[in-house]
C-alpha positions as CSV (number, residue, x, y, z in Angstrom):
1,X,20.2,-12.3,38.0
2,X,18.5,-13.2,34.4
3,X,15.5,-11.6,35.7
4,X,13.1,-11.4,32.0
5,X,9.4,-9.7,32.0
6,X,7.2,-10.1,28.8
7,X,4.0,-8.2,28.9
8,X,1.5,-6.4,27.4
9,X,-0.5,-3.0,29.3
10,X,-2.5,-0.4,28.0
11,X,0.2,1.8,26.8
12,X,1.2,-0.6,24.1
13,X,-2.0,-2.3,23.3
14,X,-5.3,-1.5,22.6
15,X,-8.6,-2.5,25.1
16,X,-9.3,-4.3,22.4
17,X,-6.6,-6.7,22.3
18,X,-6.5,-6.7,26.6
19,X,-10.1,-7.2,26.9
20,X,-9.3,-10.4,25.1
21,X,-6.0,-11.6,26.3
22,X,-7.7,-11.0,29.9
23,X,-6.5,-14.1,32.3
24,X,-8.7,-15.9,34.5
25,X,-7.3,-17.2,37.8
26,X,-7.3,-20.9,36.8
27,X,-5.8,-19.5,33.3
28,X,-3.3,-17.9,35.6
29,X,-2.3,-21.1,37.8
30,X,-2.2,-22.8,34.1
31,X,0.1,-20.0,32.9
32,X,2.5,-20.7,35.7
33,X,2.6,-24.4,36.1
34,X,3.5,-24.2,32.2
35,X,6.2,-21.6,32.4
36,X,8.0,-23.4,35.5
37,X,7.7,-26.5,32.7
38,X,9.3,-24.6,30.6
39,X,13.3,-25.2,29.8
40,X,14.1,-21.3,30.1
41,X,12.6,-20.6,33.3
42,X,13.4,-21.8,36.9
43,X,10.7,-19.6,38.8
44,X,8.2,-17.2,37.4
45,X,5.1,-15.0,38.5
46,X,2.3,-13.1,36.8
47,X,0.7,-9.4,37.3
48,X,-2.4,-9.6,35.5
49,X,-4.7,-6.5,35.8
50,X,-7.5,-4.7,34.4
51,X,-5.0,-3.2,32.0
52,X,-1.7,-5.0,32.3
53,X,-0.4,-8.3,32.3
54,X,3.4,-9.2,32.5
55,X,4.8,-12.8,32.8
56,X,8.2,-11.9,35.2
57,X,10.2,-14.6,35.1
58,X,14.2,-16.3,36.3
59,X,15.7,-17.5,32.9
60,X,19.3,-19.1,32.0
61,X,18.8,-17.4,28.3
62,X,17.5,-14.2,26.9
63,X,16.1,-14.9,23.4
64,X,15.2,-18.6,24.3
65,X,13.0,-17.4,27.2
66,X,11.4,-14.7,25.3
67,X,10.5,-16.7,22.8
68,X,8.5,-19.4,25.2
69,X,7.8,-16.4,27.3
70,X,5.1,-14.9,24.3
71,X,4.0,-18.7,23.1
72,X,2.8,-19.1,26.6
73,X,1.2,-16.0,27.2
74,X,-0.5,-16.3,23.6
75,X,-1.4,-19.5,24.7
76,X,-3.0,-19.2,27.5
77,X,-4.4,-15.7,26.7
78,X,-6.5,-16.9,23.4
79,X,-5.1,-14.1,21.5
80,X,-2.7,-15.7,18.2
81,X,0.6,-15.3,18.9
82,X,1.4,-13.6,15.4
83,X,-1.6,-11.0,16.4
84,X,-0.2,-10.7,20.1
85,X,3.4,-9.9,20.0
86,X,3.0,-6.4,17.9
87,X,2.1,-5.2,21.5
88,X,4.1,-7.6,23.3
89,X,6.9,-5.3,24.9
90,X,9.8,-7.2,26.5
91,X,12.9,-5.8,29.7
92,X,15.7,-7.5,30.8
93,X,17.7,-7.6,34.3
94,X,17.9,-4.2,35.5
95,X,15.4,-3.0,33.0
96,X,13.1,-5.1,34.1
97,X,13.5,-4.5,37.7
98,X,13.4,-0.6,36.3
99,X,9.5,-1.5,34.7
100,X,8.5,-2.8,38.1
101,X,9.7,-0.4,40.2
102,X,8.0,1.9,38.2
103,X,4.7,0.5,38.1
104,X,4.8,0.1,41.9
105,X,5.0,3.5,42.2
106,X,2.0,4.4,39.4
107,X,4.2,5.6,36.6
108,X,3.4,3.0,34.8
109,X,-0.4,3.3,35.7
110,X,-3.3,4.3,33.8
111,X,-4.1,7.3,36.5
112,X,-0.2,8.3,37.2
113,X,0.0,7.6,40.9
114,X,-2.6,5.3,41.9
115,X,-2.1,3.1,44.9
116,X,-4.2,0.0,44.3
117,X,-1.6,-1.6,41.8
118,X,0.6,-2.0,45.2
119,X,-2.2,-4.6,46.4
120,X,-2.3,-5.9,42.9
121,X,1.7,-6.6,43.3
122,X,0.7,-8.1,46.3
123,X,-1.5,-10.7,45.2
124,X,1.4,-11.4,42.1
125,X,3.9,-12.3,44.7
126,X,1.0,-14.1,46.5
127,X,0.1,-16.3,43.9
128,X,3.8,-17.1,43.2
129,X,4.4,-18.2,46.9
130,X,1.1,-20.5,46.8
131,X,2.1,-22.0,43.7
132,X,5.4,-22.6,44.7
133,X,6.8,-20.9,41.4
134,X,8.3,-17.6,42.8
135,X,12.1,-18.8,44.2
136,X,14.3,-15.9,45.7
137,X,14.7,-13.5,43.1
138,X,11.0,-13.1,42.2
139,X,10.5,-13.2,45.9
140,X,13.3,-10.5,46.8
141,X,11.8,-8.4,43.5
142,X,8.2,-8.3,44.4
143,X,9.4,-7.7,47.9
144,X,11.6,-5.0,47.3
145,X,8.6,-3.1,44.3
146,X,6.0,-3.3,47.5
147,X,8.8,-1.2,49.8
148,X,9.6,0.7,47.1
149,X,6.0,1.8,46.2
150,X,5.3,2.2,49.4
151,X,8.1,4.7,50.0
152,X,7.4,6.5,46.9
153,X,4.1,7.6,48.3
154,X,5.5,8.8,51.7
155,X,8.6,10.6,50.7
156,X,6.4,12.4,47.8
157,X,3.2,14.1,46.6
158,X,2.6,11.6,44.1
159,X,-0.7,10.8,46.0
160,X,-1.8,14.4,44.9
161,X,-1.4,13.7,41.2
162,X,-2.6,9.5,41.3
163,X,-6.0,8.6,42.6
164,X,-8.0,5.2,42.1
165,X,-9.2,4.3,39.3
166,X,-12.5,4.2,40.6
167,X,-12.5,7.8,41.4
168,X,-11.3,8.7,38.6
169,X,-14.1,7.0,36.5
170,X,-16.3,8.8,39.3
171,X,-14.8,11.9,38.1
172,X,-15.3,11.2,34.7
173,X,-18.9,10.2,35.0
174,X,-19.1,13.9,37.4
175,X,-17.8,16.3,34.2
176,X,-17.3,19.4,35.5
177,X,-18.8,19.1,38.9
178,X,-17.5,17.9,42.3
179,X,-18.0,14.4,42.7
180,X,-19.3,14.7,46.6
181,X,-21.9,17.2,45.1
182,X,-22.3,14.5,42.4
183,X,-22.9,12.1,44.1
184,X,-25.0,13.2,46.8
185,X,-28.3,11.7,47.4
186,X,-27.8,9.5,44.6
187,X,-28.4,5.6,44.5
188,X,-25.8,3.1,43.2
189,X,-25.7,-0.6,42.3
190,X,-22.0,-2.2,42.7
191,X,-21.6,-5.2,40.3
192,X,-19.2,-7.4,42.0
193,X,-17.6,-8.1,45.4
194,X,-14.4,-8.6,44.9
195,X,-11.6,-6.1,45.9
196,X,-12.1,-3.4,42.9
197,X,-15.6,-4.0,43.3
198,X,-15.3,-3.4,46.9
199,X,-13.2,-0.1,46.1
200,X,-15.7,1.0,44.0
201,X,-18.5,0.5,47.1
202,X,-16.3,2.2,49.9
203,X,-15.2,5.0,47.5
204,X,-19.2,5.8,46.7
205,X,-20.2,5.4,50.3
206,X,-17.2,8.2,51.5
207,X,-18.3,10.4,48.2
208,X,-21.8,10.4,49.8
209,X,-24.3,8.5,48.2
210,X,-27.4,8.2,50.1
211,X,-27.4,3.8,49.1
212,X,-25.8,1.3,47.7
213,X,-26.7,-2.0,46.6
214,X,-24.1,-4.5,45.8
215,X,-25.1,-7.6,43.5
216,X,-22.7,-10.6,43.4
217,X,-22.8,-14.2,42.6
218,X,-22.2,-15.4,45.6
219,X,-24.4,-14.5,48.4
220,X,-22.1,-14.7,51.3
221,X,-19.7,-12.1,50.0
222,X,-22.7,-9.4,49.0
223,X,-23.9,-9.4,52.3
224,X,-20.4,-9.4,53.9
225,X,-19.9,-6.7,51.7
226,X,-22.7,-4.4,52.7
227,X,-22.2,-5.1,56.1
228,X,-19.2,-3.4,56.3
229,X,-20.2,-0.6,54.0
230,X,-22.9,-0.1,56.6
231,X,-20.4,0.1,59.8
232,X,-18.5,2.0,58.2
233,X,-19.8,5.5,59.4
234,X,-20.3,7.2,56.3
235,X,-23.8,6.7,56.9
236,X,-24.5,5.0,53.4
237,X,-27.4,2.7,53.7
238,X,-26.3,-0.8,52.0
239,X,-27.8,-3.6,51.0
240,X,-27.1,-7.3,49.0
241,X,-29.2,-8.7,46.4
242,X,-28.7,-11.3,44.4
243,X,-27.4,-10.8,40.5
244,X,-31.4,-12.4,39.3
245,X,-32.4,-9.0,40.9
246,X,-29.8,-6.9,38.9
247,X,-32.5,-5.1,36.4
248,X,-35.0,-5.0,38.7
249,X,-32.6,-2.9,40.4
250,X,-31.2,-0.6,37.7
251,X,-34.4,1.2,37.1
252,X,-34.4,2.4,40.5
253,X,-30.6,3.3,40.5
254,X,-28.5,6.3,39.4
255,X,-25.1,5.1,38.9
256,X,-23.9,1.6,38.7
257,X,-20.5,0.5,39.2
258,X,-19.6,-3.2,37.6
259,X,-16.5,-5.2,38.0
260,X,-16.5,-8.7,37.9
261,X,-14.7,-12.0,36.7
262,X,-17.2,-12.9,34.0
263,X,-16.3,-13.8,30.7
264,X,-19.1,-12.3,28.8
265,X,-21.6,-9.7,29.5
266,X,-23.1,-9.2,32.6
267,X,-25.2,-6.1,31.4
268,X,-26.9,-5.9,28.0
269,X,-27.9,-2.8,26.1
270,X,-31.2,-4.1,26.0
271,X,-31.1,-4.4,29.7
272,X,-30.1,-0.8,30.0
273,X,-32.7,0.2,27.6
274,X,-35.3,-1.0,29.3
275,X,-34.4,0.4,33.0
276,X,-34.0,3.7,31.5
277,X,-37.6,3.1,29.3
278,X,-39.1,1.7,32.6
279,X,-41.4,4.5,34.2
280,X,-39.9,7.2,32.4
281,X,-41.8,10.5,33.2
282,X,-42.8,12.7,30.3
283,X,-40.6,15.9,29.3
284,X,-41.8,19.1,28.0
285,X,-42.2,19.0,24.7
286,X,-40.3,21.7,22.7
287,X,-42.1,24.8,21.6
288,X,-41.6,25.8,18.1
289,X,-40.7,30.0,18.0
290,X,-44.0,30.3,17.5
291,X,-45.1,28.5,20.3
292,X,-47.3,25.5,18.9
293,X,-46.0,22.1,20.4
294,X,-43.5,20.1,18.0
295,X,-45.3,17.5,18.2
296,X,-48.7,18.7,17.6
297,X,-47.0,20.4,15.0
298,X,-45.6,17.4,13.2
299,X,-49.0,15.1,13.7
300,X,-46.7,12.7,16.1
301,X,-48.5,11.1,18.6
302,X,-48.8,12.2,21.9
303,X,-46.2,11.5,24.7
304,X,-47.1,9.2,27.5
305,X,-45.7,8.3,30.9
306,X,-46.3,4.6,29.9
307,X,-42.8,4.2,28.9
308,X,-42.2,3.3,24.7
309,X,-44.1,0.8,23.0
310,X,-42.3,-2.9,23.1
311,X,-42.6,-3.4,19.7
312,X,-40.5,0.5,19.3
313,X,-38.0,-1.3,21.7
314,X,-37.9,-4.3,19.8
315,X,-36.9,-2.7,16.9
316,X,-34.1,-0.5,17.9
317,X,-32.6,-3.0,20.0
318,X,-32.8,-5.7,16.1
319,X,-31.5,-2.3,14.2
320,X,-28.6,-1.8,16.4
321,X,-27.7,-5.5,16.5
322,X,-27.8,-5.6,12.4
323,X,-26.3,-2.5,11.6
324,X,-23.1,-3.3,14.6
325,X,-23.6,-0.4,16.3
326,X,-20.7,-1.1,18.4
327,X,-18.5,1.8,20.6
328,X,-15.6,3.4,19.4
329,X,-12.5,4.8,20.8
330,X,-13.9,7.6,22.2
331,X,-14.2,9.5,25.4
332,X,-17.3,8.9,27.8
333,X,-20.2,8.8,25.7
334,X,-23.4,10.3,25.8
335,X,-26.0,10.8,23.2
336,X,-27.1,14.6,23.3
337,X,-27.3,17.2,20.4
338,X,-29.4,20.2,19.6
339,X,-31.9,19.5,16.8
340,X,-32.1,22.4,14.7
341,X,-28.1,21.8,14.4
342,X,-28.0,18.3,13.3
343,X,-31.4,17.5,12.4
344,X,-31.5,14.8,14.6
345,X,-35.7,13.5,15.5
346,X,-34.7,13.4,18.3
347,X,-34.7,16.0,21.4
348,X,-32.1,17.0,24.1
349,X,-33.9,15.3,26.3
350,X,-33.2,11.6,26.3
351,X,-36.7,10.7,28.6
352,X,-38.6,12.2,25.6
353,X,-36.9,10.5,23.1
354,X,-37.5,7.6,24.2
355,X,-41.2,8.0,24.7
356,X,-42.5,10.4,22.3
357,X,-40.7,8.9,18.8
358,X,-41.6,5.9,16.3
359,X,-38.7,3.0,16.0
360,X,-37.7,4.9,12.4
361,X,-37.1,8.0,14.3
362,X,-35.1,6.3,16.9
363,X,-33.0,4.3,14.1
364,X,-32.3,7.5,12.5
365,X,-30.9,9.1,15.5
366,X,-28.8,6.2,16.2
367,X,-27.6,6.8,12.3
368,X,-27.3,10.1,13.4
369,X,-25.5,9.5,16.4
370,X,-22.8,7.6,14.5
371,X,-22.1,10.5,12.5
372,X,-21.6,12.8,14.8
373,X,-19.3,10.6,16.9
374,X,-17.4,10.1,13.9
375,X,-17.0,13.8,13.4
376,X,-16.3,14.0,17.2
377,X,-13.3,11.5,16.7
378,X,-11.3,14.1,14.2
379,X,-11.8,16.9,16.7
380,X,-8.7,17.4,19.6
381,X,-9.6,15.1,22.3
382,X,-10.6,17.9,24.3
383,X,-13.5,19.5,22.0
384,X,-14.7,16.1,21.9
385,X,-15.1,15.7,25.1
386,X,-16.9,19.3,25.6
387,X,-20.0,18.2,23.8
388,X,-21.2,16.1,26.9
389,X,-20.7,18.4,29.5
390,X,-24.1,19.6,29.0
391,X,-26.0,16.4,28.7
392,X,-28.6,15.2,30.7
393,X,-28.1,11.9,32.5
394,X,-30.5,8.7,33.8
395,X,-28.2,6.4,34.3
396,X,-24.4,7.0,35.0
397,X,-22.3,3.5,34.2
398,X,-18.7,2.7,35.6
399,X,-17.2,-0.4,33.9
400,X,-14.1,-1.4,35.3
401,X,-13.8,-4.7,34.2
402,X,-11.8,-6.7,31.3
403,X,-13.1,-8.1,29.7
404,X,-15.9,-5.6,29.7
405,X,-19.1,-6.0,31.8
406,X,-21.3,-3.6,30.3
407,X,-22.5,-3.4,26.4
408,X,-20.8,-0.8,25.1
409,X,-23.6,-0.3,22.8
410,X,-25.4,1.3,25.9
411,X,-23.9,4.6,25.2
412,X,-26.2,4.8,21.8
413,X,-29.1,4.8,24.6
414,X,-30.2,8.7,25.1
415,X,-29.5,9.2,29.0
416,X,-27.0,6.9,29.5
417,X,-23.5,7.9,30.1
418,X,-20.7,5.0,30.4
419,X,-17.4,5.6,31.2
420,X,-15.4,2.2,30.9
421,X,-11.7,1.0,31.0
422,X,-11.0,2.3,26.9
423,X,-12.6,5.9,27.5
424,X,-10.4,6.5,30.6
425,X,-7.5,5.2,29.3
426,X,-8.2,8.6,26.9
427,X,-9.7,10.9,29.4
428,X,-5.9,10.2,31.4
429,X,-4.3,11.1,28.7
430,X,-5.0,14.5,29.1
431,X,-4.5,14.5,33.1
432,X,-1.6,16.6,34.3
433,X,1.4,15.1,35.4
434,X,2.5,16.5,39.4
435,X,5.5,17.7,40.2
436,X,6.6,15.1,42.0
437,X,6.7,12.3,39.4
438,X,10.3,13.2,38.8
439,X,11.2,13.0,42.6
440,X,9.1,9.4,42.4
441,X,11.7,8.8,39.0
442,X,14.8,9.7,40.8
443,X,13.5,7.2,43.9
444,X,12.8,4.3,41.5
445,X,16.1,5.4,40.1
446,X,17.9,4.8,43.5
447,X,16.1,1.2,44.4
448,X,16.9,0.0,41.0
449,X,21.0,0.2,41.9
450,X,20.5,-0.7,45.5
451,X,18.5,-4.2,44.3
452,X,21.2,-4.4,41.5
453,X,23.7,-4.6,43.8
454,X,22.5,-6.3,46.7
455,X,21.5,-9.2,43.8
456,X,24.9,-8.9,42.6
457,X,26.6,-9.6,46.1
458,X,24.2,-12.3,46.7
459,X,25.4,-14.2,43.6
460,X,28.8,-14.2,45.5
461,X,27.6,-15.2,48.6
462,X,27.8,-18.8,48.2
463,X,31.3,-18.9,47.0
464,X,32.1,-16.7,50.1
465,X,30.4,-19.4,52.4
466,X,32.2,-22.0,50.6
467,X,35.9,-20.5,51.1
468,X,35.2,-20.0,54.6
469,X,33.8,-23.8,55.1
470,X,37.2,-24.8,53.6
471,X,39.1,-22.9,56.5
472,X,37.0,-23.7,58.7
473,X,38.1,-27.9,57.2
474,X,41.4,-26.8,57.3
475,X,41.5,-25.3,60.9
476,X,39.6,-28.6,62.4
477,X,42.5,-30.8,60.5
478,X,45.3,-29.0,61.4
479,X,43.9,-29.1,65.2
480,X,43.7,-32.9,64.8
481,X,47.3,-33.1,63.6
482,X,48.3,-31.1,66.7
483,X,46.4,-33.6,69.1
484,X,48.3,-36.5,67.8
485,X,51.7,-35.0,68.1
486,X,50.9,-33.2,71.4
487,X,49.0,-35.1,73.2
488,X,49.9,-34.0,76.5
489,X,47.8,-30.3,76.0
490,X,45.3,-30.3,78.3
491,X,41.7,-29.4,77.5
492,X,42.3,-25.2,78.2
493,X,45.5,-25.4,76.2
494,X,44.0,-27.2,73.1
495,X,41.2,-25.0,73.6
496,X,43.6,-21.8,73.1
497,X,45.8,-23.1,70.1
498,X,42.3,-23.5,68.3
499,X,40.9,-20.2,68.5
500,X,44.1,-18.7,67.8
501,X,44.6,-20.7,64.5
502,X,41.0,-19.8,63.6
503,X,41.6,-16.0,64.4
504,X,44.6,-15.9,62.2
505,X,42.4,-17.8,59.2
506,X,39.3,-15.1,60.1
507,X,42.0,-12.1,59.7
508,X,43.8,-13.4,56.4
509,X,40.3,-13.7,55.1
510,X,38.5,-10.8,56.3
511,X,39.4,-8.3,54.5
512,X,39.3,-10.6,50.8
513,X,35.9,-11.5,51.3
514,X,34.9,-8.0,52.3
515,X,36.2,-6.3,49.3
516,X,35.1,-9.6,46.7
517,X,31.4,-8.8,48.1
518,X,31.9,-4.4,47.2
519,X,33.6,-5.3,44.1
520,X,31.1,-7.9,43.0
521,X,28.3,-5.7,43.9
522,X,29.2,-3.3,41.5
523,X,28.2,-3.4,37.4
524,X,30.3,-5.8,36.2
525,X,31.6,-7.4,39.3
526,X,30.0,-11.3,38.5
527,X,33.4,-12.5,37.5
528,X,34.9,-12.3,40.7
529,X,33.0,-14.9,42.3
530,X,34.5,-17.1,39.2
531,X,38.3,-16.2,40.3
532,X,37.4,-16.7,43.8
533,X,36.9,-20.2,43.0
534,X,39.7,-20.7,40.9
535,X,42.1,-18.7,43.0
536,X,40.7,-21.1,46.1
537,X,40.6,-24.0,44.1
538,X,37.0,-24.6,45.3
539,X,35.1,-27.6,44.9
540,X,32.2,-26.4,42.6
541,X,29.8,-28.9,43.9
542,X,30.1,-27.2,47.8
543,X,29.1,-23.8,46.0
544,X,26.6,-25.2,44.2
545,X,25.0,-26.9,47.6
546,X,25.3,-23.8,49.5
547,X,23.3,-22.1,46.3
548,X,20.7,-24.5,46.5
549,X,20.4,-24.4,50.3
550,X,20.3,-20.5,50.5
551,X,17.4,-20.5,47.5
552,X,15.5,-23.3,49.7
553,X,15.1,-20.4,52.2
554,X,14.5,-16.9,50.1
555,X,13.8,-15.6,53.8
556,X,17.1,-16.2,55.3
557,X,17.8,-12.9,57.2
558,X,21.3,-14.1,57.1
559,X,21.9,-13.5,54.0
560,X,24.2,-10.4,53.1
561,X,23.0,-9.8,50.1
562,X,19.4,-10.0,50.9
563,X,17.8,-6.4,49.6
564,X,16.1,-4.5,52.0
């Protein structure tokens, strides 16, 4: 086994660099066609998530294969291959079966303990068998990482400790409170139909949201979609739309969930902006201690339920666009603050501000805003993340995708709180690791030697079969030699002298072959397949075919060394 995985995953690289090097599925089918073109590599197979993506692969040498290994992910990532391979990490044979294992079980996982990456392994070894690319060891691997995953989460509590990553964006989104009280009664649009996306709509639907409308490009799989959200028995009313009817929709929504294949983005912040502007009701305005109106107070104009003037939008949306307002690497963001505290124009309540203060105001506060993130950003993690619990929210956002599907600028917009891939990739940081992560360790631990050594008796196997084939030759030549100098035995009797030659030549080579497979199995065992051949004196073209023939059929249940 030469088994070699290059990757890159959220613990070594930053969403920046992932939401980049992101793969698309022809950019995947690409990725392996080239790889199996590749002189290093004999079969291959790629787990690309929302924030992983390995290249595993067969290869006849190390540093030649990790070399093509990283041009070809740079490649066909678009991220430069002096830029990717800082946070390019690389594991080798039983390493490498080690990283697999692991991530099968959640260890590896953003959310310690989360089951979807088993489907995600799934559609790996999937893609491998389509394409043809995955030969017996990627098959036996990915195989063996679904069993193993699988067992992890019966035999232990890791379930208690991992969760989806949906619900725990949900969670995020929920603070400090429940996410079934959260959620209930509220409205949410799911971006996206594929299988996160559908996650995301059956996760919502059992945390008790009174509806849910799912937009997606194609039609078919919306309504299919919905359908099943509805016959579900959750009771969640569900409906499709198509994606034209996507802002139409978000200013009657409360929480929208988006992850889809799209290249750019599929939400704007000036989309946001102008659901949350849309029909905004107006707040109190804050009394001064001695009880005039603010706003009377400071000659502002009145506030109206008519939303902000479009020329007001117009020019917060052109001042964050020239100043680059862009997100940062914080937690989930929200734009709330006292005023007397920061000076910021404007109030706790986001409605207001949007409707009650000129574009200068607004530009200020997004000035303002910056600041105080950036103060927020040398505070513990935890302090930073206290200073939303209190804010008032509009419009909740989930964005699950990579590359990103919503404007990360949105989170300047007062009552709008996004949590995305980059601020829970923080917020897990902090999560408490169960108990029963080191029984899910000492598991993994286990497989690892098992696949080791059934991959090491399988690499003897064919020298096995091809000693035995030679008695068998020897046996059927020594019979013919008997006919021609007996040939008075009858039928019975010629019958007898055979089977008793070939039990004497099963005996002698019982207990050899038994004992080559234990011993081979074991670390360091490969070279007695080698003095089984020279011992035997076998021809190394029979080997070779039976090799070939038993890799033509990955499924033979046959095989001995087959892991299980």
């Amino acid at each position: 086994m030469s088994l070699l995985v290059v990757g890159l995953s959220h613990r070594s690289a930053p969403v920046s660099v992932l939401e980049r090097a992101s793969l698309s599925a022809d950019a995947k089918v690409k990725l392996l066609h080239d790889t199996l073109a590749a002189e290093p590599a004999t079969e291959a197979t790629v787990l690309a998530t929302c924030n992983r993506i390995e290249l595993y692969a067969d290869v006849d040498k190390f540093h030649a294969g990790v070399a093509e290994l990283s041009t070809l992910l740079a490649q066909h990532s678009g991220v430069g291959l002096e830029e990717l391979t800082p946070y390019l990490y690389v594991h080798y044979e039983d390493r490498a079966v080690h990283h697999l294992f692991s991530v099968a079980c959640g260890l590896d996982s953003m959310v310690v303990g989360e089951g979807q990456i088993l489907g995600q392994i799934k559609d790996a070894l999937a893609l491998g068998q389509e394409l043809h690319s995955a030969g017996r060891l990627i098959n036996d691997l990915f195989q063996q990482a679904l069993r193993v995953g699988k067992r992890a989460h019966s035999e232990t509590g890791i379930d208690r400790a991992g969760q989806s990553l949906v619900t725990f964006g949900l969670e995020q989104l929920a603070v400090n409170v429940p996410v079934g009280e959260w959620a209930a009664g509220k409205r949410a649009l799911v971006i996206g139909a594929g299988s996160m996306s559908s996650l995301a709509a059956a996760t919502l639907a059992r945390v008790g949201v009174a509806e849910i409308v799912v937009a997606n490009r194609t039609a078919d799989r919306a309504e299919r979609l919905a359908e099943i959200l509805v016959a579900s028995g959750t009771g969640v009313a569900a409906v499709a739309v198509p994606m034209a009817r996507v802002a139409d929709e978000l200013t009657r929504v409360d929480v929208v969930v988006s992850c889809t294949g799209a290249t750019g983005l599929v939400l704007s912040a000036d989309d946001v902006l102008a659901a949350v502007s849309w029909g905004a009701a107006p707040a109190p305005a804050p009394q001064s201690p001695t009880g005039l109106d603010v706003a009377d107070a400071a000659g502002s104009p009145p506030v109206t339920a008519a939303g902000p003037d479009a020329d007001v939008v117009a020019r917060l949306a052109a001042a964050a666009q020239t100043h680059g307002r862009l997100a940062d690497a914080g937690a989930a963001r929200t734009i709330s603050a006292p005023v007397e505290a920061d000076g910021c124009p404007v109030g706790p309540d986001g409605r207001s501000a949007l409707t009650g203060v000129d574009a200068n105001s607004l530009e200020l506060h997004g000035t303002w805003a910056d600041q105080g993130e950036a103060a927020a950003q040398r505070q513990p993690r935890k302090g930073a993340r206290s200073q939303v619990d209190v804010a008032p929210v509009r419009l909740a956002l989930l964005d699950l995708a990579m590359p990103r599907d919503i404007d990360a600028a949105v989170h300047r917009i007062p009552g709008v709180r996004l949590v995305d891939i980059e601020s829970l990739a923080e917020a897990s940081a902090d999560a408490p690791m169960a108990a029963d992560v080191d029984a899910v360790r000492g598991i993994v631990a286990q497989e690892v030697a098992a696949f080791g050594a059934a991959q090491r008796a399988a690499h003897i196997t064919p020298t096995v079969v091809a000693l035995r084939a030679m008695a068998a030759e020897v046996v059927a030549m020594e019979v013919a030699r008997l006919d021609g100098r007996v040939p008075d035995l009858d039928e019975r009797q010629r019958a007898e002298v055979t089977q008793t030659v070939r039990r004497v030549v099963d005996k002698l080579l019982h207990a050899p072959t038994v004992r080559v497979k234990q011993l081979a199995s074991e670390p360091g065992g490969a070279g007695y397949a080698e003095a089984l051949r020279e011992l035997f004196d076998l021809d190394p073209q029979t080997v070779a075919s039976v090799s070939r023939a038993d890799a033509a059929d990955p499924m033979n249940d046959d095989d001995p060394g087959r892991a299980s």
